[in-house]
C-alpha positions as CSV (number, residue, x, y, z in Angstrom):
1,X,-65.2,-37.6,63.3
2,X,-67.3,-40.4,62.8
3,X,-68.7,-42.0,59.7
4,X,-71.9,-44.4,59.8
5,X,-71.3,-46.0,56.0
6,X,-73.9,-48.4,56.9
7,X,-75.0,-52.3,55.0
8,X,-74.4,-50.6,51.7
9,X,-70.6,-50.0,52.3
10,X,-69.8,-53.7,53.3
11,X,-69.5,-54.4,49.5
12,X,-67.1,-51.4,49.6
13,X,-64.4,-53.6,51.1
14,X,-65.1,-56.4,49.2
15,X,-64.4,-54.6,45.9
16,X,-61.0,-53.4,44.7
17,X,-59.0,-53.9,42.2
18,X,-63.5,-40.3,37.8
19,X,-74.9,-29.7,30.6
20,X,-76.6,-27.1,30.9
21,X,-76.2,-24.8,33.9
22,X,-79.8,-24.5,36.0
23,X,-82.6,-22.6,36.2
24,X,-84.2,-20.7,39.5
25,X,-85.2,-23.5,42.1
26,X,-86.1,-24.2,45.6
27,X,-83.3,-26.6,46.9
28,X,-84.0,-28.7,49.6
29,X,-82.2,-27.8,53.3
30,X,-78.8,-28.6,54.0
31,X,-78.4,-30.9,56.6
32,X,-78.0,-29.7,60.1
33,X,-75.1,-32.0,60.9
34,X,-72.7,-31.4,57.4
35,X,-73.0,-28.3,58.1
36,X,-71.9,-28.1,61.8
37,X,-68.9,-30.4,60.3
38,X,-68.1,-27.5,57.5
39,X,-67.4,-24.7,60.3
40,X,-65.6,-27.4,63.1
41,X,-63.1,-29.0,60.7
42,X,-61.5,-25.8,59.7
43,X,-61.2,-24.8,63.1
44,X,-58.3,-25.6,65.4
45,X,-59.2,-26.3,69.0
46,X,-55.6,-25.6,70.1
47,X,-53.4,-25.0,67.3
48,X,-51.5,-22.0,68.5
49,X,-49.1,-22.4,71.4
50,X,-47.1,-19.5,73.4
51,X,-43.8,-20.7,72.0
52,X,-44.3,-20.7,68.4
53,X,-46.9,-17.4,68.4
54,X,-45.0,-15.5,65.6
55,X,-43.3,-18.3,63.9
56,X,-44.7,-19.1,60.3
57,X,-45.3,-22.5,59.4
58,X,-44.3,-23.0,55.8
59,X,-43.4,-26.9,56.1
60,X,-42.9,-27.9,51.8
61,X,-46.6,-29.6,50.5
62,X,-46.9,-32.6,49.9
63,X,-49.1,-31.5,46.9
64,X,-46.2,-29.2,45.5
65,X,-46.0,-25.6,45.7
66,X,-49.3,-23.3,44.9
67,X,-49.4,-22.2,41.3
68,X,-51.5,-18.9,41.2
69,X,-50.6,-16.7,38.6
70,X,-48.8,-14.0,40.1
71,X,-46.9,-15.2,43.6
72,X,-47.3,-18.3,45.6
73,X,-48.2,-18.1,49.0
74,X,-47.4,-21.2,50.1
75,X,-44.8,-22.9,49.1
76,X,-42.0,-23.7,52.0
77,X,-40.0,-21.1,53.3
78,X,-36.6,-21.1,55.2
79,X,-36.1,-20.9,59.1
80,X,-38.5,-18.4,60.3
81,X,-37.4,-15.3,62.2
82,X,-39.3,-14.8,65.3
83,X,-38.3,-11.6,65.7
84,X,-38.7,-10.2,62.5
85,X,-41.0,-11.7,60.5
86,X,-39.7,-14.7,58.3
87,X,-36.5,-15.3,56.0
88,X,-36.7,-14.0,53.2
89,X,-37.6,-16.5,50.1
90,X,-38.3,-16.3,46.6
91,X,-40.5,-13.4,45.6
92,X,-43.6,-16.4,45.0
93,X,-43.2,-17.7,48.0
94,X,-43.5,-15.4,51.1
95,X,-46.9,-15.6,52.3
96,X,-48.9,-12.7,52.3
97,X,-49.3,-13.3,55.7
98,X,-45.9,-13.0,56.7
99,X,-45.1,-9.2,57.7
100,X,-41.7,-8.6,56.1
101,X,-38.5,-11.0,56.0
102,X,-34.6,-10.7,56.4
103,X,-31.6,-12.0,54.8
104,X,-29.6,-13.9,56.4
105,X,-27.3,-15.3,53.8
106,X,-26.6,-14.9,50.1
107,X,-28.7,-15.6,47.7
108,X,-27.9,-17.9,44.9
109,X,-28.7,-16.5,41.3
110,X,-29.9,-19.1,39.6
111,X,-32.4,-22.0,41.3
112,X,-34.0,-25.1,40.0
113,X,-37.0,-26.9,42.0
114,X,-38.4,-30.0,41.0
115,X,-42.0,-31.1,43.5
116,X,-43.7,-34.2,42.5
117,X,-46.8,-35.5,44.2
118,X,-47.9,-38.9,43.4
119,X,-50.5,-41.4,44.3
120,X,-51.1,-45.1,43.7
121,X,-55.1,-45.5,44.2
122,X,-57.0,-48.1,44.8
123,X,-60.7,-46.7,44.9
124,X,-64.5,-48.5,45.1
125,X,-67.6,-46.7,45.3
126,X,-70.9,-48.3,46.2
127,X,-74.3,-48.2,45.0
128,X,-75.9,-48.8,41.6
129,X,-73.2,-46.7,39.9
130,X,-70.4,-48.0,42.3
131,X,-67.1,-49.0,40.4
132,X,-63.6,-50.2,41.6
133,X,-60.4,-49.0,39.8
134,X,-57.0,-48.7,40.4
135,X,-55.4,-45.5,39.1
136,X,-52.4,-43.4,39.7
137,X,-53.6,-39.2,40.0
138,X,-51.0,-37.2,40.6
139,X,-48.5,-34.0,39.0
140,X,-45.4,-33.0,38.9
141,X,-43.8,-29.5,38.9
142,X,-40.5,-27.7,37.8
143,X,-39.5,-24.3,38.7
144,X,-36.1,-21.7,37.1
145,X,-35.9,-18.9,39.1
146,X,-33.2,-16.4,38.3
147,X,-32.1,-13.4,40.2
148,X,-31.1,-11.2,37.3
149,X,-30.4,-8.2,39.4
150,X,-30.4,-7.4,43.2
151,X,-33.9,-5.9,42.4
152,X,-35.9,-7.9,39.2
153,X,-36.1,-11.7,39.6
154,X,-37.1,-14.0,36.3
155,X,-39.2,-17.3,37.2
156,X,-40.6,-19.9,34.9
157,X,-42.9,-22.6,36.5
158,X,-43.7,-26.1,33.8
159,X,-46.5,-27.9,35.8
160,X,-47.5,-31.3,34.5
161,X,-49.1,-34.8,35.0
162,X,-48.9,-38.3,34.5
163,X,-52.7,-39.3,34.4
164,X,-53.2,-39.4,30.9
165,X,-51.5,-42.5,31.4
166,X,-52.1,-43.3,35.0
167,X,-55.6,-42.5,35.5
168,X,-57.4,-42.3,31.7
169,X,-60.1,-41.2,30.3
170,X,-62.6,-43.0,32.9
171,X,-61.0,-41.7,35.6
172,X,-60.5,-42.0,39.0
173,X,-63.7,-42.9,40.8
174,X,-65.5,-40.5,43.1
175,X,-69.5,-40.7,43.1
176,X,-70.9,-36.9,42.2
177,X,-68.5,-35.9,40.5
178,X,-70.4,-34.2,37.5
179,X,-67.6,-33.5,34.7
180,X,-66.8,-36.8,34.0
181,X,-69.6,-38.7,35.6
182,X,-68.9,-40.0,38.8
183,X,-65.4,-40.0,38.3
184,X,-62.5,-37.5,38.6
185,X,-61.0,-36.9,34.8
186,X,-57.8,-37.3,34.1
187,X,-55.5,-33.9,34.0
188,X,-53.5,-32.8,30.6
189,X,-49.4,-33.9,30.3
190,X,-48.8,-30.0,30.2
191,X,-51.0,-28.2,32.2
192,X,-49.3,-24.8,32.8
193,X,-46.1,-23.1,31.3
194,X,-45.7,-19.2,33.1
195,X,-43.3,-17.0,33.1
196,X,-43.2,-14.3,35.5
197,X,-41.4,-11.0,35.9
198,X,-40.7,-9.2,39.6
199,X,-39.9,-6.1,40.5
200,X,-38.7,-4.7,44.0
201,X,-39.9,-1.7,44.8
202,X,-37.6,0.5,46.9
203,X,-35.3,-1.8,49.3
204,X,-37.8,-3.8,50.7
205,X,-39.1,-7.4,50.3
206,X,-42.7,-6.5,50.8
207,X,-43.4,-3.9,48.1
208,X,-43.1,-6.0,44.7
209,X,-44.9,-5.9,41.3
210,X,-45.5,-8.8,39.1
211,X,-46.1,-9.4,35.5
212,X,-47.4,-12.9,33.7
213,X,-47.5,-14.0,30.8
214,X,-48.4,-18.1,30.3
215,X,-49.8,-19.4,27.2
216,X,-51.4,-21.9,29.0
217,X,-51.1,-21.2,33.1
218,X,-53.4,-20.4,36.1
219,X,-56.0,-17.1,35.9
220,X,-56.2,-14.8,39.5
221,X,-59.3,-16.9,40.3
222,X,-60.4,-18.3,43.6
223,X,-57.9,-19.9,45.9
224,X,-55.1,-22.0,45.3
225,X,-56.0,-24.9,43.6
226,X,-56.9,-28.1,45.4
227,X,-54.0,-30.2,44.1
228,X,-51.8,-27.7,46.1
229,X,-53.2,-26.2,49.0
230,X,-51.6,-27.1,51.6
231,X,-55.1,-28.1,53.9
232,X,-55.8,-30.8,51.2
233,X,-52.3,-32.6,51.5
234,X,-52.8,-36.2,51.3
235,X,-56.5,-36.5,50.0
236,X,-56.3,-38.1,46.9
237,X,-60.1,-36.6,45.9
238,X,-61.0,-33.5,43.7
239,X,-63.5,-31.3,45.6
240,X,-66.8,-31.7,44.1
241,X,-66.9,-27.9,43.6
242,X,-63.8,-27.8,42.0
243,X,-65.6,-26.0,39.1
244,X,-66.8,-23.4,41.2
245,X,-64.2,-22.6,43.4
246,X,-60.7,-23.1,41.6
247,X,-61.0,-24.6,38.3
248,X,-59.5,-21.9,36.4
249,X,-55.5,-23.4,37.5
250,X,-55.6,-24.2,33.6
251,X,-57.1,-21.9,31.0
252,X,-55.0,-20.3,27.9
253,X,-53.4,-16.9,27.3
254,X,-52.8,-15.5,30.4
255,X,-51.8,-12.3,30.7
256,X,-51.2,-10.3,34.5
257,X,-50.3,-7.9,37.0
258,X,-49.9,-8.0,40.6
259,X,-48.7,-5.7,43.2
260,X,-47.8,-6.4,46.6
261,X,-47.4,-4.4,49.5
262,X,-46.7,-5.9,53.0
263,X,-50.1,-8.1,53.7
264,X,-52.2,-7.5,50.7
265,X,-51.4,-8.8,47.7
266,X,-54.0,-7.7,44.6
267,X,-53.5,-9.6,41.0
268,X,-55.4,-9.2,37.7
269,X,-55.4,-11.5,35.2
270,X,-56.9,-11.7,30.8
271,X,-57.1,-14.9,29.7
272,X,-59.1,-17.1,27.0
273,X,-62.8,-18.8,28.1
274,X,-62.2,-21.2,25.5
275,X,-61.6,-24.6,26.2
276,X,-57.9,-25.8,26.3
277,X,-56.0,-27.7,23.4
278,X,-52.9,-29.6,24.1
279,X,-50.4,-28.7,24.6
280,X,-50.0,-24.5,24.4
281,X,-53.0,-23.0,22.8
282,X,-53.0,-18.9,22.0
283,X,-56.4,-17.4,21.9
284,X,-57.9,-14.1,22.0
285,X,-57.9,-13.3,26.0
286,X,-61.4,-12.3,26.4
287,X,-62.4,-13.3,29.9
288,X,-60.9,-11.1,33.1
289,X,-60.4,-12.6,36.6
290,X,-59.4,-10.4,39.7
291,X,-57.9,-11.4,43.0
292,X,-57.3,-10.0,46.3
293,X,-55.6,-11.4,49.2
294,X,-55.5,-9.8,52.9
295,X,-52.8,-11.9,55.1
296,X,-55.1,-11.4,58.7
297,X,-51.8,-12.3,60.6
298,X,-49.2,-14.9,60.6
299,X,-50.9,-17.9,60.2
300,X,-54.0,-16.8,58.2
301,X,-55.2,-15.2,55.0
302,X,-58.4,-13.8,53.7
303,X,-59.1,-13.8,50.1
304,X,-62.0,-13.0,47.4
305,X,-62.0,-12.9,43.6
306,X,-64.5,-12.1,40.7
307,X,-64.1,-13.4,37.4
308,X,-66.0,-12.8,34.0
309,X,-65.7,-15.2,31.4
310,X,-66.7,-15.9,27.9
311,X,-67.3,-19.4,27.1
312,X,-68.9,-22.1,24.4
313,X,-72.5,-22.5,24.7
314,X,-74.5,-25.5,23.8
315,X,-75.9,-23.8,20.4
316,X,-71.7,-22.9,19.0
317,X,-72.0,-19.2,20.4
318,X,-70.5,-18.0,24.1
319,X,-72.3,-16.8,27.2
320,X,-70.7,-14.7,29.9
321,X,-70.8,-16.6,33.1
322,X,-69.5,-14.7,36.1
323,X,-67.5,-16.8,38.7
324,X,-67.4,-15.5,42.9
325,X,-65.6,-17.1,45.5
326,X,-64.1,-16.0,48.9
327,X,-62.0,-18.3,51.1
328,X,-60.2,-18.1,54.3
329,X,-57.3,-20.3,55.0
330,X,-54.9,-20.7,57.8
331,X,-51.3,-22.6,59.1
332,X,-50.9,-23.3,62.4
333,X,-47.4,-24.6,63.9
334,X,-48.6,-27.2,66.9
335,X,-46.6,-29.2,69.1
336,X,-44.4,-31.5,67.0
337,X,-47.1,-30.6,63.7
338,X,-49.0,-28.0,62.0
339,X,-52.6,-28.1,61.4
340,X,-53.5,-26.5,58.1
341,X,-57.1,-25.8,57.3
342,X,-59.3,-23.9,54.3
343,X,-63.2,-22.9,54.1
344,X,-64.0,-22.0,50.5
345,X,-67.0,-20.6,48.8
346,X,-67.8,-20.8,45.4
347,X,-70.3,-19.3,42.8
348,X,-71.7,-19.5,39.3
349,X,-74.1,-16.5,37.6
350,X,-75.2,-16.8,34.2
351,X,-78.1,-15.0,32.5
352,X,-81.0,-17.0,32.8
353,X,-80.1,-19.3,35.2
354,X,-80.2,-19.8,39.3
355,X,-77.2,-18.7,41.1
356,X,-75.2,-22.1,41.9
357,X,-73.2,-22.6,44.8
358,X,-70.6,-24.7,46.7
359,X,-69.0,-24.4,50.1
360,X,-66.0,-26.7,51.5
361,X,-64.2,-26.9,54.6
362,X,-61.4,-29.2,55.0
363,X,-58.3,-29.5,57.4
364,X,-55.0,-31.8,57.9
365,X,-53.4,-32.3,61.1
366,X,-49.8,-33.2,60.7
367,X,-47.6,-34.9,63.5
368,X,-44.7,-36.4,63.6
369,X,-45.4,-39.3,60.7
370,X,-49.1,-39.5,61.2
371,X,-51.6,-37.2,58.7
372,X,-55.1,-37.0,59.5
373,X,-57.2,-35.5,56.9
374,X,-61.0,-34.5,56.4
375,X,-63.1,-32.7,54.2
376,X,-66.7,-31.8,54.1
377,X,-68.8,-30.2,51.2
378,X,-72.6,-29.2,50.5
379,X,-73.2,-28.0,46.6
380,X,-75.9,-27.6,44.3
381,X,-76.2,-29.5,40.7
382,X,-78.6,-30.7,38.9
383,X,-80.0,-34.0,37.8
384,X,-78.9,-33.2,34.2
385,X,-75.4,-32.5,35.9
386,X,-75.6,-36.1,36.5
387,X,-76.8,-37.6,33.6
388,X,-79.9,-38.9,35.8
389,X,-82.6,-40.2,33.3
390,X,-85.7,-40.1,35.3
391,X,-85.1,-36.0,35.4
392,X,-84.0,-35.7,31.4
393,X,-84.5,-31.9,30.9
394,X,-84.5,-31.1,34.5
395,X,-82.2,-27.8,35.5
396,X,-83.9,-27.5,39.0
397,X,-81.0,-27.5,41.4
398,X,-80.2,-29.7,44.2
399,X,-78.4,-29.8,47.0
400,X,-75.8,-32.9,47.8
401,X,-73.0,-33.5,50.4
402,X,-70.1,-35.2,51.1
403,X,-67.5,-36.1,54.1
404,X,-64.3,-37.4,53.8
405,X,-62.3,-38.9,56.7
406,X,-58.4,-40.6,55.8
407,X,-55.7,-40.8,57.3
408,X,-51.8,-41.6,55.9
409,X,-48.5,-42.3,57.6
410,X,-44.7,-42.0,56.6
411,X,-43.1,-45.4,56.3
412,X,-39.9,-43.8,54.7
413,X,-38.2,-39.9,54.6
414,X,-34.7,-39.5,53.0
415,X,-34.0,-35.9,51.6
416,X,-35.9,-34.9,49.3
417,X,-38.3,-38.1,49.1
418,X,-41.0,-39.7,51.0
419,X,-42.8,-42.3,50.7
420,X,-46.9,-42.4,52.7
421,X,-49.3,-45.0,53.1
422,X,-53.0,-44.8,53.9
423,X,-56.6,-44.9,52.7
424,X,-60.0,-42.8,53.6
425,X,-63.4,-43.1,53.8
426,X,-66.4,-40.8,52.1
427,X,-70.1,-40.7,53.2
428,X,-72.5,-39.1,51.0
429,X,-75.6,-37.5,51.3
430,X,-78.6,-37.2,48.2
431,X,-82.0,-36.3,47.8
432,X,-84.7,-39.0,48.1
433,X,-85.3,-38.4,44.6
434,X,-81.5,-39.6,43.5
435,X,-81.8,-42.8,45.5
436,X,-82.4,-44.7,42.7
437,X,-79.1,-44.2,40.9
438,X,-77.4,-44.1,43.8
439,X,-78.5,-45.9,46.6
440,X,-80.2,-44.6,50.1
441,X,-76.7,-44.8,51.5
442,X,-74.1,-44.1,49.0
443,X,-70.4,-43.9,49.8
444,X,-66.5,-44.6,49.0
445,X,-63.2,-45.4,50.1
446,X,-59.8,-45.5,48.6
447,X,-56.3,-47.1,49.4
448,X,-53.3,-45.5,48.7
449,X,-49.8,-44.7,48.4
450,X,-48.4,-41.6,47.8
451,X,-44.8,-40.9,46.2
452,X,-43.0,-37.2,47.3
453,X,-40.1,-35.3,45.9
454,X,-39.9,-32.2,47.5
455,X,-36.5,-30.1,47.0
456,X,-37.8,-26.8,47.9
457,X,-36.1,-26.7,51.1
458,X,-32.7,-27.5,49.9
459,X,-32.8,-25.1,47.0
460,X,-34.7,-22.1,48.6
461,X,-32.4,-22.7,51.6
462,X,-30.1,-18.7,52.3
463,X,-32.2,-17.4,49.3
């Protein structure tokens, strides 16, 4: 992939050191190219080979394990079994892709897994609203899992971050971003606190029921979220739909269900539309979120969800907004690598108000040392959204884009820790009528490092 940042990025280099919803529009059209880039990014030219055809690739994230709020699905697994399925792992982490799993060995009672993913950033952003920063995004996560009987497993997952310190409250910056102004915002200390309840249903691992309950935790919608999907290891960007696709990783009293059976796994979540206090708020749950989640095979899952939720309006009452998103991802072993890749669609209804929308498609090839990432995205927002002045008062919705290209490479692996290297570009796209606050030819790039602790492997190892 090839990015033309054009004059307006030279100053990139030379720099270094994060309203109201819309009304019924006519966007303008999305451009023919980004669009071509969404569909071929996600999709592997030769991914699969003959020798690894049933072998799931569950290789631990580099953004720590998944944190949906029933089961993960992608958190590492032991050795696979190609003749069977894979090994069986903690009741989270089999995918729901995987057809059923063995034990090989005994399984520990108690385990304790501790995955931290890190960055050092170094970001610039051009353009009359360009700004350089360094800041450190990143979280951390800490998971008890223990087998109280051969048939009902307790787990409690803490999930936290550094970047009230690291990053701040200007955050980390990344032109259209629209919560915190052209910048990603810094993430809570405590961000999620869960604690889940399995039960095995007759003797085998693929017919399991779930309950949650998480003062503060993740709600069953839309995928996994960004900061640990496994196609968006090592990009150190929020998706600019984040809102719309997986923003509810971090809402209040959570309460669930979720039953599995072999490739489908269904989950159903109350939680609280209000907006989240530090560190556990309890509120009256009165939003709902559903989830469901079809594994297509061994290497890729469909998924949809539907969520109603209650939440602040701009005059102190609360409006229903109703979120929809569908996603398919997949996880592809390669020759010496995996490639790993999402498409994601996300939407907003409110009464009164145009349907808003975001897609994204985004992919990492792993081999050997070497990440290459990419991402591309096309969303709606609106000039308000963006705190443009020239369109005070203006909900009309527009339509802007962004690719990502970066690339990272291993200069150190021992254990449990790693240690990466690497930077990315971004091009982005605007109407003609945004050009004056940012630029005919607006864009990004960030340098980085990226600090792993990973011992999922060694802990989850014979469970």
């Amino acid at each position: 992939m090839k990015l033309d940042m054009d004059s307006d990025l030279d100053e990139v280099t030379s720099r270094l050191s994060f309203g109201k919803r819309p009304r019924a529009s006519r966007p303008h059209m999305i451009n023919p190219p980004i669009f071509a880039i969404l569909v071929a990014i996600a999709v592997p030219a030769s991914a699969r080979s003959a020798s690894d055809s049933t072998e799931v690739e569950t290789q631990p994230m580099a953004q720590m394990a998944p944190m949906p709020p029933m089961e993960s699905t992608t958190a590492p697994s032991s050795t696979a079994d190609r003749s069977q399925g894979v090994a069986c792992t903690p009741e989270q982490v089999l995918p729901p892709s995987a057809k059923h799993c063995t034990s090989t060995a005994t399984k520990p009672r108690v385990t304790l897994t501790l995955l931290v993913n890190q960055f050092i950033v170094g970001s610039t952003t051009s353009g009359p609203r360009g700004q350089s920063r360094v800041t450190g995004p990143g979280s951390w996560m800490l998971m008890y899992e223990n087998k109280l009987s051969s048939r009902n497993t307790l787990r409690i997952d803490l999930m936290g971050s550094a970047e009230q310190a690291t990053v701040g409250k200007i955050g980390t910056p990344q032109l259209l971003q629209s919560e915190n102004l052209d910048a990603m915002h810094a993430h809570d200390t405590i961000m999620a606190l869960e604690f889940r309840d399995t039960v095995k249903l007759g003797t085998s691992e693929n017919q399991k029921l779930t309950f949650l309950f998480a003062p503060r935790g993740a709600a069953a919608v839309g995928p996994v979220p960004y900061m640990h999907r496994p196609s968006a290891e090592a990009n150190p960007d929020s998706p600019l739909g984040h809102n719309l696709q997986d923003g509810f990783h971090d809402v209040s009293t959570v309460f669930g269900i979720a039953i599995r059976s072999r490739r489908t796994f269904i989950e159903a979540t109350r939680f609280s539309g209000k907006a989240v206090r530090w560190p556990l708020p309890l509120n009256h749950s009165d939003s709902f979120g559903v989830r469901v989640t079809q594994g297509i095979n061994d290497h890729a899952d469909l998924g949809a969800s539907y969520a109603d939720v209650l939440t602040p309006d701009d005059t102190g009452g609360a409006q229903h907004e109703r979120f929809v998103s569908a996603w398919l991802a997949s996880n592809y072993k390669t020759s010496g690598g995996a490639f790993k890749s999402s498409i994601i669609w996300g939407q907003l209804r409110s009464s009164g108000h145009a349907a808003q929308n975001s897609f994204l498609a985004e992919a990492v090839f792993q081999r050997r040392l070497d990440n290459i990432f990419g991402r591309a995205e096309i969303l709606q927002l609106t000039p308000e959204q963006l705190s443009l002045v020239q369109f005070t008062g203006s909900e009309r919705l527009r339509w802007v884009e962004a690719v990502t290209l970066g690339y990272e490479r291993a200069l150190l692996k021992r254990g449990s820790f790693s240690l990466f290297v690497g930077g990315s570009l971004t091009k982005d796209f605007v109407p003609r009528s945004f050009e004056n606050d940012y630029g005919p030819r607006p864009g990004g790039a960030k340098i980085f490092i990226r600090l792993k602790f990973d011992n999922a492997r060694e802990t989850m190892d014979g469970m």
